[in-house]
C-alpha positions in Angstrom: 36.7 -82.7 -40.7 35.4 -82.9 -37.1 38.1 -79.9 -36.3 36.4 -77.6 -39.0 33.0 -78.7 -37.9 33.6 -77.6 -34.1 35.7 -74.3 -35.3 32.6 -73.3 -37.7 30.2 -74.0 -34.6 32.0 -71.7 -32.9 32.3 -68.9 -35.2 28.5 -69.0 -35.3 28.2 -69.4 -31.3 30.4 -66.3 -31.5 28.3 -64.4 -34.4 25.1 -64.9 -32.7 27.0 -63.5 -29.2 28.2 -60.2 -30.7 24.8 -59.6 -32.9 23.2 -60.1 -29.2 26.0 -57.7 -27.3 25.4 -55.2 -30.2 21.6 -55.5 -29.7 21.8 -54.5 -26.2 23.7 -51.9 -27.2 21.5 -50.2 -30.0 18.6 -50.6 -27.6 20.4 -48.7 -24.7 21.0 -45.3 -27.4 17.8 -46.0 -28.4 16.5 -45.8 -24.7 18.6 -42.7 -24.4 17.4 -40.9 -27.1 13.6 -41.5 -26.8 13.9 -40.8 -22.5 12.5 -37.4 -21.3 15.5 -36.1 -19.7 18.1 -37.5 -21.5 17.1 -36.8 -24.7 16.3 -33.3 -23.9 20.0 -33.1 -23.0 20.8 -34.4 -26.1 18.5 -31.3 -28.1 19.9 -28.6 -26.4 23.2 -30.0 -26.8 24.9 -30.6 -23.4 23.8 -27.1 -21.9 24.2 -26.1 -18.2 22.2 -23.5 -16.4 23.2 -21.2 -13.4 20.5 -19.7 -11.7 20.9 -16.7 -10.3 18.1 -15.0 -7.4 16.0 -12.3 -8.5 14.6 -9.5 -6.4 11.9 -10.0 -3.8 8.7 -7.6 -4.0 8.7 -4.3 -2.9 7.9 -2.6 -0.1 7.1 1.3 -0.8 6.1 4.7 1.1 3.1 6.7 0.2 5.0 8.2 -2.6 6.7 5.0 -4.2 10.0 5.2 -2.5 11.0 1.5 -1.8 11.7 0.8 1.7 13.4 -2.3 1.3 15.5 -3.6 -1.9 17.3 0.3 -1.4 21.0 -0.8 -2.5 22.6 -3.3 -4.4 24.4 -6.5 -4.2 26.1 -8.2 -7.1 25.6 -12.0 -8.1 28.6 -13.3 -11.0 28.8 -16.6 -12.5 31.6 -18.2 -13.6 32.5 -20.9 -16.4 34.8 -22.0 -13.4 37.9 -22.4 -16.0 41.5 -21.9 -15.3 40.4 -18.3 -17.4 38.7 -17.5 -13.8 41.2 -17.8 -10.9 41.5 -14.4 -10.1 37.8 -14.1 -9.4 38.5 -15.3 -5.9 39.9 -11.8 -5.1 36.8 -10.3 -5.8 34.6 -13.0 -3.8 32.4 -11.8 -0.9 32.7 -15.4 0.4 36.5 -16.7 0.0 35.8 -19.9 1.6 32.7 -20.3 -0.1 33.9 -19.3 -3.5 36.8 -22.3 -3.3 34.1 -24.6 -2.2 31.8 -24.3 -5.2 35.0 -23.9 -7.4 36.2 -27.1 -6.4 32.9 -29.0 -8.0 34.3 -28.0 -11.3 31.2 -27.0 -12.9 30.0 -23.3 -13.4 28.6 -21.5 -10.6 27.3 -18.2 -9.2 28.7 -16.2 -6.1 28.1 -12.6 -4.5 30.8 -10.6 -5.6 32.5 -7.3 -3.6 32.3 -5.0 -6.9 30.8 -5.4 -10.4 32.8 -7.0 -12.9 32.8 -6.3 -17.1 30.9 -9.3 -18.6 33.4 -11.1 -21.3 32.6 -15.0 -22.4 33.7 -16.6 -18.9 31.7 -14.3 -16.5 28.7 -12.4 -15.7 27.2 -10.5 -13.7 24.3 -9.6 -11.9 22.7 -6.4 -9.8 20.5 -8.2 -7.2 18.7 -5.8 -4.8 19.4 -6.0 -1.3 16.5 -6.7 0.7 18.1 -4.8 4.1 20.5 -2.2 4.8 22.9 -1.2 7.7 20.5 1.5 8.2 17.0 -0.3 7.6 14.3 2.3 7.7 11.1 0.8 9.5 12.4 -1.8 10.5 9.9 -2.9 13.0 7.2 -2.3 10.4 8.9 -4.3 7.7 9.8 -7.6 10.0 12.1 -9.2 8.7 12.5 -12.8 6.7 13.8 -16.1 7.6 14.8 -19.1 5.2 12.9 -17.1 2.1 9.9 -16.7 4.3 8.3 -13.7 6.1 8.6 -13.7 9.8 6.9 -10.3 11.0 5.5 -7.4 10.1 4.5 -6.9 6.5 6.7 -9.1 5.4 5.1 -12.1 6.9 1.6 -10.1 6.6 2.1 -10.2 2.6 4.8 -13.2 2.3 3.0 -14.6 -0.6 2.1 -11.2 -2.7 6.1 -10.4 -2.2 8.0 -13.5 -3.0 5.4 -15.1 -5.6 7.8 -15.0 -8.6 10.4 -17.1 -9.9 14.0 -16.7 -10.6 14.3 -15.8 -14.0 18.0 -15.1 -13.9 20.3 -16.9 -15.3 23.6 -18.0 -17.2 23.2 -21.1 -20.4 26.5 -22.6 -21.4 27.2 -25.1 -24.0 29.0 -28.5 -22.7 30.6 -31.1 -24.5 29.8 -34.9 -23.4 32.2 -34.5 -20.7 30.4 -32.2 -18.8 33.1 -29.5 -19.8 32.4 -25.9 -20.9 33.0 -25.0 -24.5 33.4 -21.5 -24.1 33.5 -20.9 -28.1 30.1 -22.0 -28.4 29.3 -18.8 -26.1 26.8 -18.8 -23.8 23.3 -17.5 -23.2 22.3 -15.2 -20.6 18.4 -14.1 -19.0 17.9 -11.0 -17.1 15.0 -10.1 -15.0 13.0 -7.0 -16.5 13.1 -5.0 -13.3 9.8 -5.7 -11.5 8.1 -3.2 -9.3 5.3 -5.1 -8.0 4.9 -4.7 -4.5 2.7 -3.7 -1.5 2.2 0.1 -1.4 2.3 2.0 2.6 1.0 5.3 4.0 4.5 5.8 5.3 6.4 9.0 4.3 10.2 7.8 4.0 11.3 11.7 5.2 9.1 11.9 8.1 9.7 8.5 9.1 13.9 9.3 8.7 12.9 12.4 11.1 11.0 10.1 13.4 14.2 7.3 14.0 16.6 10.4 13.9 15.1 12.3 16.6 14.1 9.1 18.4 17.8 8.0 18.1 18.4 8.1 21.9 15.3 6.6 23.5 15.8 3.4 25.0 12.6 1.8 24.8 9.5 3.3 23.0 7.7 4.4 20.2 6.8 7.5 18.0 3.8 7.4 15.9 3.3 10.7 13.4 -0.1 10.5 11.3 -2.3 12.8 8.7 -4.7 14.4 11.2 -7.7 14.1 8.2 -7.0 10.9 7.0 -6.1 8.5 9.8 -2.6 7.6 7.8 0.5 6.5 9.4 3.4 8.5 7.7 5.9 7.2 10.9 6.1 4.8 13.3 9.0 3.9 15.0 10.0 1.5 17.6 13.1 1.7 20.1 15.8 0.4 20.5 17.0 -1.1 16.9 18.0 -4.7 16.1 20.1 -6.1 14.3 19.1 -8.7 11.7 21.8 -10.2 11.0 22.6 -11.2 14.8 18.6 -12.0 16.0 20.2 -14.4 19.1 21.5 -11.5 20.4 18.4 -9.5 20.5 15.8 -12.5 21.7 18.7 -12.2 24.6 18.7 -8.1 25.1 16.6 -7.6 28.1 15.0 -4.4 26.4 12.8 -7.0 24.2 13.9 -4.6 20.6 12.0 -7.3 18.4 8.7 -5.8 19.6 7.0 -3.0 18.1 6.3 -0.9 20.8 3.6 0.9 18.9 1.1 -1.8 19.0 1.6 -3.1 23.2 -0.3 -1.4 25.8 1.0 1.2 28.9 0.0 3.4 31.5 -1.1 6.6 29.8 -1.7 9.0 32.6 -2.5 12.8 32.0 -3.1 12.7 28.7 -6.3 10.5 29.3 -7.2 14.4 31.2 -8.0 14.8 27.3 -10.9 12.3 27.4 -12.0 13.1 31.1 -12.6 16.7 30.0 -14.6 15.8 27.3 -17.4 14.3 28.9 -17.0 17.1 31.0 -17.7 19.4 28.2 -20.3 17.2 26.6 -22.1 17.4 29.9 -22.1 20.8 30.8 -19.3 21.1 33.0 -17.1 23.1 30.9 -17.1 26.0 33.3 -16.1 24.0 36.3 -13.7 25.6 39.1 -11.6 23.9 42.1 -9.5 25.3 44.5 -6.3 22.7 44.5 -4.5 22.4 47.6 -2.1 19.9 46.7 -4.0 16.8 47.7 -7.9 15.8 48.5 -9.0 12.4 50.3 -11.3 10.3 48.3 -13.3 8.3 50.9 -10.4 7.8 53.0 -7.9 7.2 50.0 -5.6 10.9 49.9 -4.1 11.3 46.3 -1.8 14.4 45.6 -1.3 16.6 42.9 2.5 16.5 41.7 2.4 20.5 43.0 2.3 19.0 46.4 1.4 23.0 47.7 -1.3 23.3 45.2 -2.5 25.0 42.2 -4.9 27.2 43.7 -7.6 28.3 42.0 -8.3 26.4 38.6 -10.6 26.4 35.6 -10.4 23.8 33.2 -8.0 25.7 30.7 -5.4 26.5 34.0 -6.2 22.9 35.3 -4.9 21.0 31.9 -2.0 23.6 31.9 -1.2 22.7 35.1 -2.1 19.5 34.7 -3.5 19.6 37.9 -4.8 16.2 39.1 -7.0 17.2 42.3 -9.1 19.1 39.5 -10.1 16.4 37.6 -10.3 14.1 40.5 -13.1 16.6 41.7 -14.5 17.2 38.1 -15.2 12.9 37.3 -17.0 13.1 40.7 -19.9 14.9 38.9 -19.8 13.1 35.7 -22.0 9.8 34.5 -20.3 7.0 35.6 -21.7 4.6 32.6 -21.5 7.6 30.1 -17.8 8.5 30.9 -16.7 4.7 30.1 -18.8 5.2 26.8 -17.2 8.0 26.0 -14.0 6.4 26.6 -14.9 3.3 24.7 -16.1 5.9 21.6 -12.8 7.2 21.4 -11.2 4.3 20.9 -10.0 2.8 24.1 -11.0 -0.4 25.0 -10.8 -1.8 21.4 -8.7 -4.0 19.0 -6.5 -1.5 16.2 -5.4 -4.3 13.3 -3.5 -2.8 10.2 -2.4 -5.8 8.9 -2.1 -9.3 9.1 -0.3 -9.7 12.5 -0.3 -6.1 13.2 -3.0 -5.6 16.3 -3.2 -3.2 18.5 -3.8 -4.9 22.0 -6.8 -3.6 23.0 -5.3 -2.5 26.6 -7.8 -2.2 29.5 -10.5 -0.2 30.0 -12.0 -0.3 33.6 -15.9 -1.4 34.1 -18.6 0.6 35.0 -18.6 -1.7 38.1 -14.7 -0.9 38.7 -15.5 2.6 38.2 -18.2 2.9 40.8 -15.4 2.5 42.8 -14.6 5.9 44.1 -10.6 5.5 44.4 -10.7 3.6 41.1 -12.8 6.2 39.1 -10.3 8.9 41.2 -7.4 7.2 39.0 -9.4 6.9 35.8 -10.1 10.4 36.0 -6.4 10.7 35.4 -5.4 8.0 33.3 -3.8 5.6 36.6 -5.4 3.0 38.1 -5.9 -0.3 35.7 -6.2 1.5 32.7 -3.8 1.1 29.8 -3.6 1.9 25.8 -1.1 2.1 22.8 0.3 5.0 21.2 -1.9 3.9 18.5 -4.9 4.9 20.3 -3.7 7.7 21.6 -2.8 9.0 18.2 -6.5 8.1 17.6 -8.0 10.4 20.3 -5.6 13.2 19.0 -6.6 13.0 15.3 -10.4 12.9 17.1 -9.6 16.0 18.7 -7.6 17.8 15.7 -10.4 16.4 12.9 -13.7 18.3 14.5 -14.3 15.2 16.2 -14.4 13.4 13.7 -12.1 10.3 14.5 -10.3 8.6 11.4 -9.8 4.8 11.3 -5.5 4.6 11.5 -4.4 2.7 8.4 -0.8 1.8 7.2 -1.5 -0.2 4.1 -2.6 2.0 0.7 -2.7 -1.2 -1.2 -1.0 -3.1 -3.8 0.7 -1.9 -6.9 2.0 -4.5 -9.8 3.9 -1.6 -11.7 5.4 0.8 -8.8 3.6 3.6 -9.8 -0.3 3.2 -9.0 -2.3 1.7 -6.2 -4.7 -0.4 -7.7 -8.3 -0.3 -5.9 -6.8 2.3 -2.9 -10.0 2.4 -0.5 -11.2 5.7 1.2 -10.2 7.3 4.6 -13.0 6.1 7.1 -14.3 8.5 9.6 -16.1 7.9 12.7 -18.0 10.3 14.3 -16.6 10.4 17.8 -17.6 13.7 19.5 -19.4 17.1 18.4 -17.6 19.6 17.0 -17.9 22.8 19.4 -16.3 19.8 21.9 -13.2 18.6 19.9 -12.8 22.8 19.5 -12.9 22.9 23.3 -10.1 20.3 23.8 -8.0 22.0 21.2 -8.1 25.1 23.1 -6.7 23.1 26.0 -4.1 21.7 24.4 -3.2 24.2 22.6 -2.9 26.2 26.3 -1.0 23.6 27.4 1.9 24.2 25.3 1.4 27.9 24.9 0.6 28.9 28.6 3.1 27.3 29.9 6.0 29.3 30.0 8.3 25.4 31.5 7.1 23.2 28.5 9.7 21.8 26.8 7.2 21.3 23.7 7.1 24.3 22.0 8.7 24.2 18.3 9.9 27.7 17.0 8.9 27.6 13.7 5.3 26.6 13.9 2.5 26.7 16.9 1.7 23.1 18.3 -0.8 21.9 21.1 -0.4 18.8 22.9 -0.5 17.1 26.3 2.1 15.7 28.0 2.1 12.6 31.0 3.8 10.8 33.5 2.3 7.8 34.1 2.8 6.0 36.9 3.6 2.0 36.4 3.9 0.5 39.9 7.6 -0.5 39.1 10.6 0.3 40.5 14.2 0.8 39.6 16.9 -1.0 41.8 17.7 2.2 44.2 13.4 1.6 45.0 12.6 4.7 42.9 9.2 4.4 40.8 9.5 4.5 37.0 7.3 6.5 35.3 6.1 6.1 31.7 6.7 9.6 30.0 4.7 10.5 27.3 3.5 13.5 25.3 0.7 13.7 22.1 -0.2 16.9 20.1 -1.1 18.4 16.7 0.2 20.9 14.8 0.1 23.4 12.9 -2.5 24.9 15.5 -5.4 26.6 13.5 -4.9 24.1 10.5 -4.4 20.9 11.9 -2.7 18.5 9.5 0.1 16.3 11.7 -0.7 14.3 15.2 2.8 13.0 16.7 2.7 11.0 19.8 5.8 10.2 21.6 5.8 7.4 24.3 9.3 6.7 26.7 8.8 3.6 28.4 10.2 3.7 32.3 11.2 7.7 30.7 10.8 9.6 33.3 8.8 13.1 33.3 7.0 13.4 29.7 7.9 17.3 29.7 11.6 16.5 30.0 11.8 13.5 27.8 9.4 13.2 25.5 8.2 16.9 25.1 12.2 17.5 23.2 11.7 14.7 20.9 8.0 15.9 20.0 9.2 19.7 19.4 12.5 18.4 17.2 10.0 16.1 15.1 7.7 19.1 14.5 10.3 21.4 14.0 12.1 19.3 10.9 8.2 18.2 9.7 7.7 21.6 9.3 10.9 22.4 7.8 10.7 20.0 5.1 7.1 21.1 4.5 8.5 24.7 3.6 10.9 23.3 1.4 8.8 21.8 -1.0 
């Protein structure tokens, strides 16, 4: 009796243990089927999602050609099955691809060529933010981890990577985590989104610009729309290379800069500005007898025809670009008023086009520098401590070309959510800079300049240009002790009808009429091509 008494106790002892065990147990599922995460699992029945990248916002020229996202790259997920294997052939990535096989899950890798879709595999046309051939490239910037870095893509970082992957592959798993391909899958594509910033670039000029550029070392080539102040090139030399940026923070020649926006020596071509005071003040009709040289209390400077020009006027003088002339012609001008005319025209003064895109402002001399007679003697011809960007010298030009009436140089049109309009695209802005029967004056001299001078190496053959070439001291010197010169030319065409300014800057370059005054004809001469063509 006492053995069925204890064997009974037990049993119950026993009972109440497994009602307990199995307690536990009906409270765990019942944990995991009320729980947020898991029992969303539970709903959609075991589904995995690959998320695949989508497009970054574009960057377009003036007539909605993109700039960046050009070409294609293409993005496949697998079920990563034994059905898959041969995908490795077609992998970008080898050792990548056998890395993220080995997790045994499904995943997504940049393929070589685009595959057929069937139930394992799928695939995606991704655009390409860069190209071998990246037009702009100094413009654009460049990104870094998903984030803008320079130029308008760190200016606008936020308007073009503000959306969300929305790319992707759904497959149904089984509670081992494992695919079941019969219960297919589900797969989200991107509608193809054109939302973007919009430029004042035009992608064919700005091909002719790095195309005729090709060869420059270091420099910059700016084209803009004479009436409006936009930027339809600008170009920066040399190229880098994003995809090895080390190597380029190492290259002596500094090719991460945008040599548009830093400040030279300008030389002759700031005869442009001298001679308009001149004109504004009465001195248009001038004359000087150049003998190669003339002493400026004490100080002799010499014109680079060390016999002399002989007898100039102010159209023969900026032909020559005789420097003894204008030497001569600043000693009768307004100190205070020639600085003001300077500062009027842009120089002197900030240029920002975007976030991060300044101008430096470069140096203008004081009136109190100027009243020195050797420094005003160098102003007079663009030496001495002055210094600007070819941003401001394209300025002055479009001053000159417009009637005097100076446009405020813009890049940016705006921003467009579909790829086809601008939305609220703000006027040109003009400045009035210098009376009209002036800025005519000046374009007779450049246009003589050009066209009188039976050596320059700036004449195109299809179209009459005017322009002014330099060679701008720097106060540097190569290692065989010879003085580098900065060689620039800026000009308009066509003549009568102004529409196109193109300035051309060679750092350390040389003579402007034999380096830049080539690139500056073969830009014109395509320009103007094209412009027949359409």
């Amino acid at each position: 009796m006492i053995f069925i008494n204890t064997f009974q106790k037990r049993i119950s002892a026993f009972s109440i243990l497994f009602v307990f065990i199995f307690a536990i147990i009906i409270l765990r599922y019942w944990y995991i089927a009320t729980e947020s995460e898991y029992g969303k699992l539970a709903d959609e029945y075991g589904k995995y999602e690959v998320k695949v990248e989508s497009g970054e916002g574009y960057i377009y020229d003036r007539n909605f050609i993109p700039l960046v996202n050009e070409t294609e790259k293409y993005i496949t997920v697998t079920a990563n099955t034994e059905n898959t294997d041969n995908l490795s052939e077609n992998a970008e990535n080898y050792e990548e691809y056998c890395k993220l096989c080995s997790t045994g899950k499904p995943f997504a890798f940049e393929s070589k060529n685009k595959t057929e879709d069937n139930v394992y595999t799928t695939t995606f046309e991704i655009p390409e933010r860069y190209n071998e051939n990246q037009i702009a490239q100094h413009l654009i910037g460049y990104t870094s981890n998903g984030e803008g870095v320079s130029g308008l893509e760190y200016a606008y970082d936020r308007i073009l990577r503000n959306n969300e992957p929305q790319n992707s592959v759904i497959y149904n798993c089984d509670g081992f985590g494992q695919v079941m391909l019969g219960e297919g899958k589900t797969v989200r594509r991107e509608e193809n989104q054109k939302y973007g910033v919009v430029t004042t670039i035009d992608y064919d000029i700005q091909k002719i610009c790095e195309k005729a550029g090709e060869d420059i070392e270091k420099g910059a080539i700016i084209v803009t729309e004479v009436k409006t102040g936009d930027i339809l090139a600008m170009a920066s030399f040399p190229e880098y290379s994003i995809e090895n940026l080390g190597a380029c923070i190492e290259d002596e020649r500094s090719p991460l800069i945008n040599r548009c926006f830093y400040s030279y020596s300008i030389g002759s071509v700031f005869k442009l500005v001298t001679a308009c005071e001149a004109i504004k003040s009465g001195y248009a009709d001038f004359t000087y007898n150049c003998v190669g040289s003339v002493d400026v209390f004490g100080k002799n400077f010499r014109c680079h025809d060390h016999s002399g020009h002989g007898e100039q006027d102010i159209i023969e003088a900026m032909t020559n670009s005789c420097n003894t002339y204008f030497i001569e012609l600043s000693k009768k001008l307004d100190v205070e008023s020639f600085r003001d005319t300077a500062f009027s025209l842009g120089f002197g003064r900030e240029i920002q086009l975007f976030a991060g895109g300044i101008a430096s402002t470069g140096v203008l001399p004081t009136v109190k520098e100027l009243s020195v007679p050797a420094e005003l003697a160098n102003f007079s011809f663009g030496q001495g401590k002055l210094s600007a960007t070819p941003l401001h010298i394209s300025q002055l030009t479009c001053a000159i070309a417009n009637n005097g009436k100076m446009p405020v140089l813009r890049v940016i049109k705006g921003l467009t959510s579909d790829g086809k309009t601008v939305g609220n695209e703000k006027k040109p802005q003009l400045v009035y800079a210098m009376e009209e029967e002036t800025a005519e004056m000046l374009r007779t001299l450049m246009a003589a300049a050009v066209n009188n001078n039976e050596n320059s190496n700036a004449r195109p053959y299809n179209v009459m240009a005017a322009g002014k070439t330099s060679t701008a001291q720097t106060g540097r010197f190569d290692e065989n002790g010879n003085e580098l010169y900065n060689a620039w030319i800026t000009g308009y065409f066509p003549v009568y009808e102004p529409e196109y300014a193109v300035t051309v800057l060679i750092e350390d370059g040389g003579y402007g009429n034999d380096s830049s005054a080539p690139v500056f004809r073969e830009i014109i001469e395509k320009i103007q091509k094209i412009k027949k063509s359409d």
